[in-house]
PDB file of N, CA, C and O in Angstrom:
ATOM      1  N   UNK A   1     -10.129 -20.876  42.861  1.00  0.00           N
ATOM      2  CA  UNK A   1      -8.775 -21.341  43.002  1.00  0.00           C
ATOM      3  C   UNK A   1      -7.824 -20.366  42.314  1.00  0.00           C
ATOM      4  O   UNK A   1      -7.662 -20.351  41.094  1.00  0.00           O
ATOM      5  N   UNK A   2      -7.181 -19.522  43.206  1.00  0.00           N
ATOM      6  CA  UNK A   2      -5.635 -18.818  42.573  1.00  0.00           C
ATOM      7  C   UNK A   2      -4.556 -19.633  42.467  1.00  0.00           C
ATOM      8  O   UNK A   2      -4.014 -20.170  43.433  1.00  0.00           O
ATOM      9  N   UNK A   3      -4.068 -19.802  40.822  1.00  0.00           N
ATOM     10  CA  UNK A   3      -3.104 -19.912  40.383  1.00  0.00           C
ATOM     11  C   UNK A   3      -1.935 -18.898  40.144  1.00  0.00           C
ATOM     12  O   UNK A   3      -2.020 -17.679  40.002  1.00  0.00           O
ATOM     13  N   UNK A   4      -0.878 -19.657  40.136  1.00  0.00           N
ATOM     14  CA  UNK A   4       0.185 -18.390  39.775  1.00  0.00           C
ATOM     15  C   UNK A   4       0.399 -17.948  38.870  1.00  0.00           C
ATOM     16  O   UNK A   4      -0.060 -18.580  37.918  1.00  0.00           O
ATOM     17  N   UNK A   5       1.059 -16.857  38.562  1.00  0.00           N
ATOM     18  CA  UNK A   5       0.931 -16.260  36.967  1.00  0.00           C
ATOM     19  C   UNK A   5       2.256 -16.812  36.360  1.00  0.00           C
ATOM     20  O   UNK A   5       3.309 -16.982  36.976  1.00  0.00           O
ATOM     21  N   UNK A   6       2.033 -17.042  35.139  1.00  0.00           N
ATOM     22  CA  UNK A   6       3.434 -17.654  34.595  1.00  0.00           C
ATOM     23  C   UNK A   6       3.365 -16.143  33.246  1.00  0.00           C
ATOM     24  O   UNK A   6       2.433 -15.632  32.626  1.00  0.00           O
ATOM     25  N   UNK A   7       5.338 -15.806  33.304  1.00  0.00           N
ATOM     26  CA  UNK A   7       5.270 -14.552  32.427  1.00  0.00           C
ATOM     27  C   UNK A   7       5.794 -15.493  31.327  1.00  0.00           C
ATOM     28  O   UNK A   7       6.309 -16.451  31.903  1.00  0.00           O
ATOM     29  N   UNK A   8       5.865 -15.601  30.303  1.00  0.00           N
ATOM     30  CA  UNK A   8       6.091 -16.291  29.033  1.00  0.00           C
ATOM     31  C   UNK A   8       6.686 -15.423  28.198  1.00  0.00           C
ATOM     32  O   UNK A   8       6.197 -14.295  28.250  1.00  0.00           O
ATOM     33  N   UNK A   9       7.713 -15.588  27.331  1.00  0.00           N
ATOM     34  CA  UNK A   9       8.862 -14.128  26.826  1.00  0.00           C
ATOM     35  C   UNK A   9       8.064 -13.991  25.283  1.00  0.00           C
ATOM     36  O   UNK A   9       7.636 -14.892  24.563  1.00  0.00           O
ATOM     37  N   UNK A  10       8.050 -12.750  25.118  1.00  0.00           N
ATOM     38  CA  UNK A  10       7.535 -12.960  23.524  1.00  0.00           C
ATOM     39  C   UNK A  10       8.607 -13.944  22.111  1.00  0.00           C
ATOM     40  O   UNK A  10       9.807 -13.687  22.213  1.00  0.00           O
ATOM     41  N   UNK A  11       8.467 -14.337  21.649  1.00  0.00           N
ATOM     42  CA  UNK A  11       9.276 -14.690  20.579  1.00  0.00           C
ATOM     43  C   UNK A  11       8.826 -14.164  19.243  1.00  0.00           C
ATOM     44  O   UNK A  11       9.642 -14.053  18.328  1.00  0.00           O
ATOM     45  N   UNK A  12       7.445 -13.805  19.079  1.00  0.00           N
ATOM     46  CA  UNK A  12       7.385 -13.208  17.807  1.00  0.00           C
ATOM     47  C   UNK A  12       6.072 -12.436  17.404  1.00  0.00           C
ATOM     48  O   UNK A  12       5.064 -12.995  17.835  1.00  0.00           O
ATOM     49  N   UNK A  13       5.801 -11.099  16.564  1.00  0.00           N
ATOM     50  CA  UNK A  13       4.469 -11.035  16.479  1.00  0.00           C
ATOM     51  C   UNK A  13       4.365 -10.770  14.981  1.00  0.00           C
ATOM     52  O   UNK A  13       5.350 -10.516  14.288  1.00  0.00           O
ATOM     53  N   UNK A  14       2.954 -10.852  14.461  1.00  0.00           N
ATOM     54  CA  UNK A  14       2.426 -11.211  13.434  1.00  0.00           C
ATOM     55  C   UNK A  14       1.846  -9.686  13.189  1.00  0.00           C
ATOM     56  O   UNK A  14       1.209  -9.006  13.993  1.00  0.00           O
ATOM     57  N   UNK A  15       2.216  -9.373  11.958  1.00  0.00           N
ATOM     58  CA  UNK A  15       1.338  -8.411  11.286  1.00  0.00           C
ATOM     59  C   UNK A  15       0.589  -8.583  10.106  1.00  0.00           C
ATOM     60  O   UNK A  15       1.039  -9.222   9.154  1.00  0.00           O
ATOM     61  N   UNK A  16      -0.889  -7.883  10.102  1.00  0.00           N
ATOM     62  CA  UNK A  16      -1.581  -7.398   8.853  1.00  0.00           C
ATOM     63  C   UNK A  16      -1.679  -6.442   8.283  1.00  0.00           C
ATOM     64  O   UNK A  16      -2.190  -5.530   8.932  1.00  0.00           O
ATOM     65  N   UNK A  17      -1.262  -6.112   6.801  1.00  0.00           N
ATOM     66  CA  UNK A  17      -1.860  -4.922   6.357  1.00  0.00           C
ATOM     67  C   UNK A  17      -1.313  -4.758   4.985  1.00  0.00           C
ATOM     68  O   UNK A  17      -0.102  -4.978   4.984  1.00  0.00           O
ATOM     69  N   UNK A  18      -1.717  -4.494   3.992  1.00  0.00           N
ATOM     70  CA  UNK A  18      -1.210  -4.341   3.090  1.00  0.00           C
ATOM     71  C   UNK A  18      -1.411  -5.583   2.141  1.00  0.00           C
ATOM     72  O   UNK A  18      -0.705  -5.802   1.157  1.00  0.00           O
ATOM     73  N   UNK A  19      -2.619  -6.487   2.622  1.00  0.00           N
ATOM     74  CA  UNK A  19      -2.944  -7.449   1.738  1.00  0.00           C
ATOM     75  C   UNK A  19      -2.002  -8.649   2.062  1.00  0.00           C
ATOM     76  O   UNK A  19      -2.251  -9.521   1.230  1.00  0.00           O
ATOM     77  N   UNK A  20      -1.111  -9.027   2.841  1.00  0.00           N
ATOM     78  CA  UNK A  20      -0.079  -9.531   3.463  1.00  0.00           C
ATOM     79  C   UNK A  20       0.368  -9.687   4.695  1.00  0.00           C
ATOM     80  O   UNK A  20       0.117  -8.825   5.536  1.00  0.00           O
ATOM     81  N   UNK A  21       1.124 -10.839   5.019  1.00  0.00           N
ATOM     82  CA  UNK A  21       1.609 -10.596   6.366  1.00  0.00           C
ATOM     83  C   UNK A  21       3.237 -10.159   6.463  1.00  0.00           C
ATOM     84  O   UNK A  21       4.084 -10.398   5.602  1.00  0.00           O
ATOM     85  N   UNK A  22       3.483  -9.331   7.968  1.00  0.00           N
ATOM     86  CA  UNK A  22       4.943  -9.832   7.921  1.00  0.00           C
ATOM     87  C   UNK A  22       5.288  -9.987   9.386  1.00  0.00           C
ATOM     88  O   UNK A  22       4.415 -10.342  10.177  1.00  0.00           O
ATOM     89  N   UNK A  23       6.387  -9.763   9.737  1.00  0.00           N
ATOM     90  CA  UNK A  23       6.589 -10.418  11.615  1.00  0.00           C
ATOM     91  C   UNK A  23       7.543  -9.584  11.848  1.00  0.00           C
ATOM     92  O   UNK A  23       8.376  -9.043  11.120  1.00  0.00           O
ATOM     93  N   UNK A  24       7.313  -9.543  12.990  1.00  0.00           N
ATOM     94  CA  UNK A  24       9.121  -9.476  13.707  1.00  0.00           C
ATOM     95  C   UNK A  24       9.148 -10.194  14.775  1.00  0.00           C
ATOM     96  O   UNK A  24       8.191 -10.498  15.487  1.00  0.00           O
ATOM     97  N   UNK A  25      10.600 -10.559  14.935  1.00  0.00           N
ATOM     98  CA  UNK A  25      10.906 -11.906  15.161  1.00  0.00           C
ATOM     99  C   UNK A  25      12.151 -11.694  16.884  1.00  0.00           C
ATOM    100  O   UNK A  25      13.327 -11.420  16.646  1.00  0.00           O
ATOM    101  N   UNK A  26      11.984 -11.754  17.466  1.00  0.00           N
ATOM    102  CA  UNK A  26      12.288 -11.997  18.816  1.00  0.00           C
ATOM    103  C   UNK A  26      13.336 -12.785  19.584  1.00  0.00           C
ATOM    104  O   UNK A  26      13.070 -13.720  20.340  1.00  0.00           O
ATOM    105  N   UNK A  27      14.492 -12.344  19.334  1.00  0.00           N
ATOM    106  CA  UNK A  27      15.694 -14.109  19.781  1.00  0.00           C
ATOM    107  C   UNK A  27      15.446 -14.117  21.210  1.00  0.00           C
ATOM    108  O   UNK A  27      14.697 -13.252  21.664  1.00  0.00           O
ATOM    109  N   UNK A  28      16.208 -15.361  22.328  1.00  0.00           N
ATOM    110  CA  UNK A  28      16.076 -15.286  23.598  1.00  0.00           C
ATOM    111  C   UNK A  28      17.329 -13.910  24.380  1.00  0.00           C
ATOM    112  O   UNK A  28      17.555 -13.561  25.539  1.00  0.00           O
ATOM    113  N   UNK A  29      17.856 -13.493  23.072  1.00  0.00           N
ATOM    114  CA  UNK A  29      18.836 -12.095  23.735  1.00  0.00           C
ATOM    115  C   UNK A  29      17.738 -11.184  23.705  1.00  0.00           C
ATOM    116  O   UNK A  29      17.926 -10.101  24.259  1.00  0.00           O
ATOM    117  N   UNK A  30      16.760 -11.374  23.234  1.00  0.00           N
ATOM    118  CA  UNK A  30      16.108 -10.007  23.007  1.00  0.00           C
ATOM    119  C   UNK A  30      16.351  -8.736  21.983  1.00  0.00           C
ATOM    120  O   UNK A  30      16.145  -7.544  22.210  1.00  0.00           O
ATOM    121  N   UNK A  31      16.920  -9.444  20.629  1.00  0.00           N
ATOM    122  CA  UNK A  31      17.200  -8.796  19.503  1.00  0.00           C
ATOM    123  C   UNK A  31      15.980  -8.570  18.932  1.00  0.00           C
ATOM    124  O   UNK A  31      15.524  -9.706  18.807  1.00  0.00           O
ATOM    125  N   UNK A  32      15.131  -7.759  18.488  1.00  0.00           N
ATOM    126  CA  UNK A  32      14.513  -7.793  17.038  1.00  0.00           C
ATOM    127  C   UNK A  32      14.296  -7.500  15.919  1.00  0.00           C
ATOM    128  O   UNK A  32      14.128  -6.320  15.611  1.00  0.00           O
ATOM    129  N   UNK A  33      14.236  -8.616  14.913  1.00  0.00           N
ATOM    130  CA  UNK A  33      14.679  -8.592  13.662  1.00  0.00           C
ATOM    131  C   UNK A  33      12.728  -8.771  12.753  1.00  0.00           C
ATOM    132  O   UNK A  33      11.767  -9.502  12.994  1.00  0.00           O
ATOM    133  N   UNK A  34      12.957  -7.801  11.844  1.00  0.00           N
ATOM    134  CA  UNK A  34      11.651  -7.505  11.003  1.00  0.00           C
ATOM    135  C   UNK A  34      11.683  -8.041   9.934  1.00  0.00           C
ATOM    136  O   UNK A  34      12.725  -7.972   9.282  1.00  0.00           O
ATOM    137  N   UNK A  35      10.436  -8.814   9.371  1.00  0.00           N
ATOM    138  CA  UNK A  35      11.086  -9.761   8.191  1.00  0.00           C
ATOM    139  C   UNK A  35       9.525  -9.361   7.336  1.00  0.00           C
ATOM    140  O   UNK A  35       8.447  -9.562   7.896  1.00  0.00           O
ATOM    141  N   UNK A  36       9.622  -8.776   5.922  1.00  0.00           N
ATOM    142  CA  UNK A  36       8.792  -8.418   5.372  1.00  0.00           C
ATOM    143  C   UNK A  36       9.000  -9.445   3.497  1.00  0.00           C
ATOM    144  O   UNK A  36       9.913  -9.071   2.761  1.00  0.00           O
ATOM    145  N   UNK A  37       8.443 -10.147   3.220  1.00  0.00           N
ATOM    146  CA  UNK A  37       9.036 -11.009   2.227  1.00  0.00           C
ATOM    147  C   UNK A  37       8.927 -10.208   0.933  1.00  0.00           C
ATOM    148  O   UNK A  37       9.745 -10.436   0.042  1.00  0.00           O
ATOM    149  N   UNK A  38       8.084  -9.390   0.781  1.00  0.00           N
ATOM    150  CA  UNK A  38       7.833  -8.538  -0.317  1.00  0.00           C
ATOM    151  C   UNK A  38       8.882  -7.785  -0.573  1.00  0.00           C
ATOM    152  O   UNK A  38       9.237  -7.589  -1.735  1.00  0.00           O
ATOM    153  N   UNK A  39       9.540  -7.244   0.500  1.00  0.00           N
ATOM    154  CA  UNK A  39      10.731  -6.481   0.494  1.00  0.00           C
ATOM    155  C   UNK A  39      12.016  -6.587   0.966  1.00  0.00           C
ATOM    156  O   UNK A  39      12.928  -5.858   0.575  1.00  0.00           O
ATOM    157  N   UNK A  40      12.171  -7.702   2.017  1.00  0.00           N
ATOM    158  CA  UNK A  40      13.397  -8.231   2.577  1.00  0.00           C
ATOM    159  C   UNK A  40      13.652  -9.657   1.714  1.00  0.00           C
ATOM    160  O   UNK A  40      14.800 -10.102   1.731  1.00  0.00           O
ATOM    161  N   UNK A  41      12.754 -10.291   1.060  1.00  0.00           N
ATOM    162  CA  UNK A  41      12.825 -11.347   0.498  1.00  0.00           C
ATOM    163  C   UNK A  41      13.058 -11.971   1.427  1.00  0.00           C
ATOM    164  O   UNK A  41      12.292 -11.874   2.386  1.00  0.00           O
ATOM    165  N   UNK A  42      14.661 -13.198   1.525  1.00  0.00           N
ATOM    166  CA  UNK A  42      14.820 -13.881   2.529  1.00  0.00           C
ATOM    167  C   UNK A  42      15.377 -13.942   3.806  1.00  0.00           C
ATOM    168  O   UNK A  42      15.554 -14.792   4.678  1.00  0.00           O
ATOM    169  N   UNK A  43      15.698 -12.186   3.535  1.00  0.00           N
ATOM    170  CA  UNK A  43      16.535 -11.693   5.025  1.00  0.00           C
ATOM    171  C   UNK A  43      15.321 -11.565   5.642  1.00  0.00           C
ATOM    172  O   UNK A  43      14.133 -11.763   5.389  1.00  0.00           O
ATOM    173  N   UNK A  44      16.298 -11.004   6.907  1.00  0.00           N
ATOM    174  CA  UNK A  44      15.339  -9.917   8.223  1.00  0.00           C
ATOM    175  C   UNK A  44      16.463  -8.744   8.315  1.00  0.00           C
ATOM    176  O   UNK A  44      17.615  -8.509   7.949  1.00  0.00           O
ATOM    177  N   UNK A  45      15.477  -8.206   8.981  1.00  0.00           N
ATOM    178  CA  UNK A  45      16.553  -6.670   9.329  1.00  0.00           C
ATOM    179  C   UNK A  45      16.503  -6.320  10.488  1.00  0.00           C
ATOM    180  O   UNK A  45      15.354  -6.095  10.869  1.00  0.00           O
ATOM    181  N   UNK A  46      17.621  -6.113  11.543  1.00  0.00           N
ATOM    182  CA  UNK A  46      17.646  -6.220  12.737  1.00  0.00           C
ATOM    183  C   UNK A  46      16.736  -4.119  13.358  1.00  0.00           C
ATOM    184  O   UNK A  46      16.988  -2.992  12.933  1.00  0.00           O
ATOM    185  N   UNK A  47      15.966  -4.504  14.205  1.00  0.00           N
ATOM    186  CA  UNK A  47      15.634  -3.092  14.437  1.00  0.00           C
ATOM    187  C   UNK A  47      16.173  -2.705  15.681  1.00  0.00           C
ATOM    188  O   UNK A  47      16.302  -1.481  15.723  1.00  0.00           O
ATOM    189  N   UNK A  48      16.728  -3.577  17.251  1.00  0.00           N
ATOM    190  CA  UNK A  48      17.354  -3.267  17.785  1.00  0.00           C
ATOM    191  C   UNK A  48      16.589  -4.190  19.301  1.00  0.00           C
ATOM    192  O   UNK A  48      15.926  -5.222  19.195  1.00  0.00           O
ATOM    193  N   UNK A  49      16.855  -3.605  20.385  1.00  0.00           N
ATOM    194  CA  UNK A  49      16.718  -4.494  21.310  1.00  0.00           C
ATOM    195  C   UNK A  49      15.515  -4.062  21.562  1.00  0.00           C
ATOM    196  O   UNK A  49      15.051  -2.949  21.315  1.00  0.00           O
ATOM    197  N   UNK A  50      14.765  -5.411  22.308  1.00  0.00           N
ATOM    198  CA  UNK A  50      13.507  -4.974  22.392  1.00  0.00           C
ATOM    199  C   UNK A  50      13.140  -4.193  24.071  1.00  0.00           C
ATOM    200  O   UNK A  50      12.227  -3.369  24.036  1.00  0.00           O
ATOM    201  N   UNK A  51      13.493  -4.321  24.805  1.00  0.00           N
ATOM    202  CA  UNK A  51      13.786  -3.192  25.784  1.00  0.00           C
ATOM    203  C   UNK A  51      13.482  -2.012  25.308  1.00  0.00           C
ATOM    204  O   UNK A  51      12.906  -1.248  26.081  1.00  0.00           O
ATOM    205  N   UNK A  52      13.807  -1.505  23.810  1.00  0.00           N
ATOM    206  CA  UNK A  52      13.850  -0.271  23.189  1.00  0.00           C
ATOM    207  C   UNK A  52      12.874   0.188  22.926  1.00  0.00           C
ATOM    208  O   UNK A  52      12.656   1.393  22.804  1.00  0.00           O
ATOM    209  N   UNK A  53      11.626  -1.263  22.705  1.00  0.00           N
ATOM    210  CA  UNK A  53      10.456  -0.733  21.827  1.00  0.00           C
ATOM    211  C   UNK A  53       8.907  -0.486  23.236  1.00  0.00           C
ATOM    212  O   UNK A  53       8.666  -0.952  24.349  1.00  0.00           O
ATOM    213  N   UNK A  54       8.270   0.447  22.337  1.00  0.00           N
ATOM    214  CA  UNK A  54       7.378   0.630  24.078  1.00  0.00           C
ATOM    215  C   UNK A  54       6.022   0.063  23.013  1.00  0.00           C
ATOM    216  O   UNK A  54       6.087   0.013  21.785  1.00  0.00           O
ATOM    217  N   UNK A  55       5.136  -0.229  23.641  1.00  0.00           N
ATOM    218  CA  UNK A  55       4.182  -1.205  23.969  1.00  0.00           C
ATOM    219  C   UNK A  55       3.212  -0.807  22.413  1.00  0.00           C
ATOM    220  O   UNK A  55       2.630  -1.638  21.715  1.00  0.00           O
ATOM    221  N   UNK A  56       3.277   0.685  22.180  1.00  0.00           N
ATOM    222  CA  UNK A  56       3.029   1.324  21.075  1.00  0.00           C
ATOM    223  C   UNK A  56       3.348   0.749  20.102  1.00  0.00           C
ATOM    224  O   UNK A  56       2.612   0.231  19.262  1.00  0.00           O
ATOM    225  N   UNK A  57       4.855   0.806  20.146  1.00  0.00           N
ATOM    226  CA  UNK A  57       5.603   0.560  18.506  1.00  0.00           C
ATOM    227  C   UNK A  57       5.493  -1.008  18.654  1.00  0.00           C
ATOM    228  O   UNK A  57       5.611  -1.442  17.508  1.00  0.00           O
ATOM    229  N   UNK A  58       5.348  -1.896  19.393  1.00  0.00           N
ATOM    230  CA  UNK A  58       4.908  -3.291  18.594  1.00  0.00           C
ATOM    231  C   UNK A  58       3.923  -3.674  18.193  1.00  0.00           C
ATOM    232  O   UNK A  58       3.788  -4.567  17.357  1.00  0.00           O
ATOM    233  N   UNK A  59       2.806  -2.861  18.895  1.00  0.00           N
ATOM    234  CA  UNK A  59       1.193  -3.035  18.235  1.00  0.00           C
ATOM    235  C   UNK A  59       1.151  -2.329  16.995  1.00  0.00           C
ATOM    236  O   UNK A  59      -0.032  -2.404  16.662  1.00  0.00           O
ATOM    237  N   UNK A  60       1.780  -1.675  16.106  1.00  0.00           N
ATOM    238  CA  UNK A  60       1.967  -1.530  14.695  1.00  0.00           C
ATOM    239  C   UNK A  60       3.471  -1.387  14.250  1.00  0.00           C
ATOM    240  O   UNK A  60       4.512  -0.911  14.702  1.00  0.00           O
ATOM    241  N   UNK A  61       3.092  -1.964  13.269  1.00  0.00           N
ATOM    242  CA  UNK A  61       4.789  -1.420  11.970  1.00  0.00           C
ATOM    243  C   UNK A  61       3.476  -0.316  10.868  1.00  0.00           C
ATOM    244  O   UNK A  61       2.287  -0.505  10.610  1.00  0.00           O
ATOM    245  N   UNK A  62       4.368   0.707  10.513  1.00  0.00           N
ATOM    246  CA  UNK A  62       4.056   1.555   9.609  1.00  0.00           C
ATOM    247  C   UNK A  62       2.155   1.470   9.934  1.00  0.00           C
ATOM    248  O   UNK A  62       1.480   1.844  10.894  1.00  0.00           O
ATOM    249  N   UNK A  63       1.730   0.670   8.375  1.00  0.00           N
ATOM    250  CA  UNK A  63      -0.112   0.726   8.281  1.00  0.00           C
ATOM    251  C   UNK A  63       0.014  -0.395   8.718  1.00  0.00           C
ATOM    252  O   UNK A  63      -0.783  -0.909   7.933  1.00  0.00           O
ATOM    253  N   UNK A  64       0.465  -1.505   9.528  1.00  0.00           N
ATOM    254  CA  UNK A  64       0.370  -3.076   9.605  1.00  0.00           C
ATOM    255  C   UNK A  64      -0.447  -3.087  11.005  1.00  0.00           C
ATOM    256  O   UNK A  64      -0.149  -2.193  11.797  1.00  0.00           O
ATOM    257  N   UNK A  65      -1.141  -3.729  11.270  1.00  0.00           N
ATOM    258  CA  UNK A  65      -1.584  -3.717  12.902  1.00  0.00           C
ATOM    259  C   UNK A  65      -0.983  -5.477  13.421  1.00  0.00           C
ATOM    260  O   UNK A  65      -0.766  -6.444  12.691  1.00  0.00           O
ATOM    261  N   UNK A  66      -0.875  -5.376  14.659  1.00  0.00           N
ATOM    262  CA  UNK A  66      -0.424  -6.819  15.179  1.00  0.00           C
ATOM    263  C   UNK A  66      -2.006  -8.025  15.364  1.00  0.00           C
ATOM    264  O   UNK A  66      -2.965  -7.893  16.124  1.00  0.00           O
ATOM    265  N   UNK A  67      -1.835  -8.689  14.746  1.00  0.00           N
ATOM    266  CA  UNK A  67      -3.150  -9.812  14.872  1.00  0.00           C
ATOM    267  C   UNK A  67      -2.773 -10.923  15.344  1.00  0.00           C
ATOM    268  O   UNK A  67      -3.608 -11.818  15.214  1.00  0.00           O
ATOM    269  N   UNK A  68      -1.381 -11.331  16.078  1.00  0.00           N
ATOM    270  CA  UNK A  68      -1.249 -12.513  16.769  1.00  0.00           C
ATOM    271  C   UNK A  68       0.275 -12.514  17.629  1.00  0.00           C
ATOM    272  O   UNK A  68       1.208 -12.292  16.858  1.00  0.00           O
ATOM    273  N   UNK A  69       0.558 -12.653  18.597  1.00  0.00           N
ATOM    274  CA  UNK A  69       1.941 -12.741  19.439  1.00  0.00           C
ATOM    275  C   UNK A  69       2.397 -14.250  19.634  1.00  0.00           C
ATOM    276  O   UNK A  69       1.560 -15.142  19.500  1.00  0.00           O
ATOM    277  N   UNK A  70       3.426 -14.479  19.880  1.00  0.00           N
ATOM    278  CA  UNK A  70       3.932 -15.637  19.978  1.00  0.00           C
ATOM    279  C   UNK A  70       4.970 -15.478  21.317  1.00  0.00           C
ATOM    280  O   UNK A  70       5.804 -14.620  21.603  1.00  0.00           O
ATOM    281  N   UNK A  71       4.454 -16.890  22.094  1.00  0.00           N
ATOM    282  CA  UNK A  71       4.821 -16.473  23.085  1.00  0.00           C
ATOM    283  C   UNK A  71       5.538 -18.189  23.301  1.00  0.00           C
ATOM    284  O   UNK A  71       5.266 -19.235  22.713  1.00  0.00           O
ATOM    285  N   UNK A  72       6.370 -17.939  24.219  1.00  0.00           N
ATOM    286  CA  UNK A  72       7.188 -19.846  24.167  1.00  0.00           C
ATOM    287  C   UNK A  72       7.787 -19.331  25.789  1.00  0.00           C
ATOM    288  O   UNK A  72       8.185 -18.287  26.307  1.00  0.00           O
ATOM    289  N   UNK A  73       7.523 -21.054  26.268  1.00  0.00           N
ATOM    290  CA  UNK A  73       8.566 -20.779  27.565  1.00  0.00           C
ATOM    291  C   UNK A  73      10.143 -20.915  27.032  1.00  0.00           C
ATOM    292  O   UNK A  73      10.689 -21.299  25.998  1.00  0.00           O
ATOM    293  N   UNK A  74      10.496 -20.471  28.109  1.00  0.00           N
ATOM    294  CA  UNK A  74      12.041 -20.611  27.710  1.00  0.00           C
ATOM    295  C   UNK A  74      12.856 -21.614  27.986  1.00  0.00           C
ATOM    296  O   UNK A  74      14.028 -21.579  27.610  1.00  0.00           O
TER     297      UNK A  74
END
């Protein structure tokens, strides 16, 4: 049985490394904002639209690798 594919927008992904986690975080404009608590404390810091980023630069920040995506209908 073929079902249809449903595309689901990212909203957020999860990083490891450094003994810690941190994210970046995904609005429905498609802003993204990087939130590291060790060093942003309770901000985020906007890195720019995600259109911008290629498939590379979200599967790592710096030494962090991605270990989980978050995905939501809209």
């Amino acid at each position: 049985m073929n079902s249809p594919s449903t595309m689901l927008p990212v909203h957020g992904i999860i990083y490891l490394g450094g003994f810690h986690f941190t994210a970046r975080l995904i609005t429905p404009g498609k802003k993204v904002w990087y939130h590291d608590g060790q060093i942003t404390g309770k901000h985020v810091e906007y890195e720019g639209n995600l259109d911008e980023f290629s498939e590379k630069n979200l599967y790592k920040y710096d030494d962090k690798i991605a270990v989980a995506v978050i995905y939501a209908k809209k």
